[in-house]
Residue, then its C-alpha position, 0 to 999 in steps of 0.5 A: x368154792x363156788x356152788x355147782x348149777x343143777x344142770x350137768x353139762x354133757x359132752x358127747x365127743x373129744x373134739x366137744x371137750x378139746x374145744x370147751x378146754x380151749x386145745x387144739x382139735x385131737x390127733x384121733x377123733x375117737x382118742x386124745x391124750x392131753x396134757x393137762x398145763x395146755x387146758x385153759x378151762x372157761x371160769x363158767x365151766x368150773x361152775x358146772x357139773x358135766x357129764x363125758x360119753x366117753x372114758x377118761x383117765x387122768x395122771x396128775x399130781x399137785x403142784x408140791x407132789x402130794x396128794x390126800x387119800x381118804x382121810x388124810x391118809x397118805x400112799x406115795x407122794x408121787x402121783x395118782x391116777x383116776x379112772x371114769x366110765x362114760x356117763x358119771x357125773x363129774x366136777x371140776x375142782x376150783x380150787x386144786x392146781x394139777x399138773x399131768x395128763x388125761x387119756x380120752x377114750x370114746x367107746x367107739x374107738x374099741x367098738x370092735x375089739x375085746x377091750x369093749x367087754x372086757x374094760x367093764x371087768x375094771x372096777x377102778x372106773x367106778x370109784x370115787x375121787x379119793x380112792x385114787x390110785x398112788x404110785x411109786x416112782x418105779x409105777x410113775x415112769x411106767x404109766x407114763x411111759x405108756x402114755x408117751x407111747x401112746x402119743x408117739x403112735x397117735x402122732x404117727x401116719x395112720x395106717x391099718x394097725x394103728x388102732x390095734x397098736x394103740x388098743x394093745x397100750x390101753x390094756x396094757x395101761x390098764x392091766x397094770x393100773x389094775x396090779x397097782x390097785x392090788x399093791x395098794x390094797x396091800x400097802x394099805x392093809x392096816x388101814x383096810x383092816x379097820x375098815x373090815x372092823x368097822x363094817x363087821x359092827x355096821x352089819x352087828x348093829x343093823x341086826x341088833x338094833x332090828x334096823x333090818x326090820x324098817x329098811x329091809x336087807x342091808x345093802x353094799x350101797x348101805x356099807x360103802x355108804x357109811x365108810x365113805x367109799x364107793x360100791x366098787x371099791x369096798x367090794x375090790x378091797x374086802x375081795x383082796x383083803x379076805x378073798x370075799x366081795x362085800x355081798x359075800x360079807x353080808x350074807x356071811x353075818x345074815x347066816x351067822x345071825x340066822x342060826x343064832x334066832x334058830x338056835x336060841x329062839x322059839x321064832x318060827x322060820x318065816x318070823x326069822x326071815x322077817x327079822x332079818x329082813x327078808x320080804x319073803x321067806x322062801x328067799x331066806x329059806x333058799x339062801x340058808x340051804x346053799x350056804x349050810x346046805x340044810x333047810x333052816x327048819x331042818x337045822x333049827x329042829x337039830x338042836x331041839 
């Protein structure tokens, strides 16, 4: 594969796009579905990275049915789908052959609707590209069944509740690609089991090798990091697995080890706050307080 240019390409309407990928002009301004064996894609584009203003939703599978998840790992064979938010950097592979569909949704087409507000509650759009969501036959023909319905409506004279109609599909779409995601997360839960392992001796390791003290707090974007996932789904699948977000995690193991320098050590409170990586013990003082609702001073002199 090729060298991506530096500069990515943006593309601020469907209409920009449907020409870039050679297609015929959208039904809809604002909203296109595309089948993805009508694009024919300029072999300088695939150079580039680009940038969308607008939402993307992509149902593919490869040409044998399979597709990777992770490391190698495996859910159903059968499809995945992807989800983007308007201005992330993306690229196109060279190198895969998918046939499916994509979903483009300007901003502008639900600018007046509740689905401007609450699409952002969907973490999928932030994901990366292999934390895919895979699907079962049963899920494959209901996605693409909302899809289709999607088209036949785009493909209807437009009248006054057109763009309801179709908004009504969109959250539909996602609310079930949203309970996919939650199967998966259970399907997977042997492989996110190890995960949590691994991001429990992430955080052991930070504060026992005293990196807290270089590089400060330890981040969300710190673990996702060294797991190979992105922010968003670390957070989704720990929420899912233990009912807490990967924030909640980190403050758990700041606590755990907090009462182990108060309880074992003559540090006062600031030096505690120092060593874990707090820039300033009043945040560590206040953080302490609302999770074992004592003072840390008030906990330390507790066991003298």
């Amino acid at each position: 594969m090729e060298k991506k240019d530096s500069a990515p390409l943006k593309i601020s309407s469907i209409s920009e796009l449907h020409n870039l990928l050679r297609l015929p002009k959208p039904l809809h301004p604002l909203i296109s579905l595309v089948d993805n064996t009508k694009m024919s894609v300029n072999k300088d584009m695939l150079k580039r990275n680009f940038i969308l203003d607008f939402y993307k939703i992509s149902y593919k599978f490869s040409e044998n049915g399979k597709m990777g998840y992770g490391q190698g790992y495996y859910d159903f064979n059968e499809g995945g789908m992807m989800f983007t938010a308007p201005n992330q950097i993306l690229s196109t592979d060279e190198e895969a052959e998918y046939h499916g569909y994509t979903l483009l949704i300007h901003p502008d087409f639900i600018r007046n609707y509740p689905l401007v507000k609450s699409i952002k509650k969907y973490g999928f759009f932030s994901y990366d590209t292999n934390e895919a969501l895979h699907l079962s036959d049963k899920e494959k023909t209901l996605i693409v069944g909302l899809l289709a319905n999607i088209q036949g409506e785009l493909e209807t004279a437009i009248d006054e509740i057109s763009q309801d109609v179709v908004i009504s599909y969109v959250e539909v779409l996602l609310n079930y690609s949203n309970r996919f995601y939650k199967r998966q997360f259970i399907t997977r839960k042997t492989v996110n089991s190890n995960l949590l392992s691994k991001m429990e001796s992430l955080l052991e390791d930070y504060f026992n090798k005293q990196e807290a003290l270089n590089n400060g707090l330890p981040t969300v974007e710190f673990l996702a990091s060294e797991l190979n996932l992105s922010p968003h789904y670390l957070s989704d699948m720990l929420r899912n697995l233990t009912g807490q977000n990967a924030q909640q995690h980190i403050h758990e193991k700041l606590i755990e080890k907090a009462k182990e320098y108060l309880t074992t050590t003559n540090y006062s409170v600031a030096e505690i706050a120092y060593y874990l990586g707090f820039e300033h013990s009043q945040s560590f003082n206040k953080l302490f307080k609302k999770k074992m609702n004592v003072t840390p001073l008030s906990y330390k002199q507790s066991f003298n």
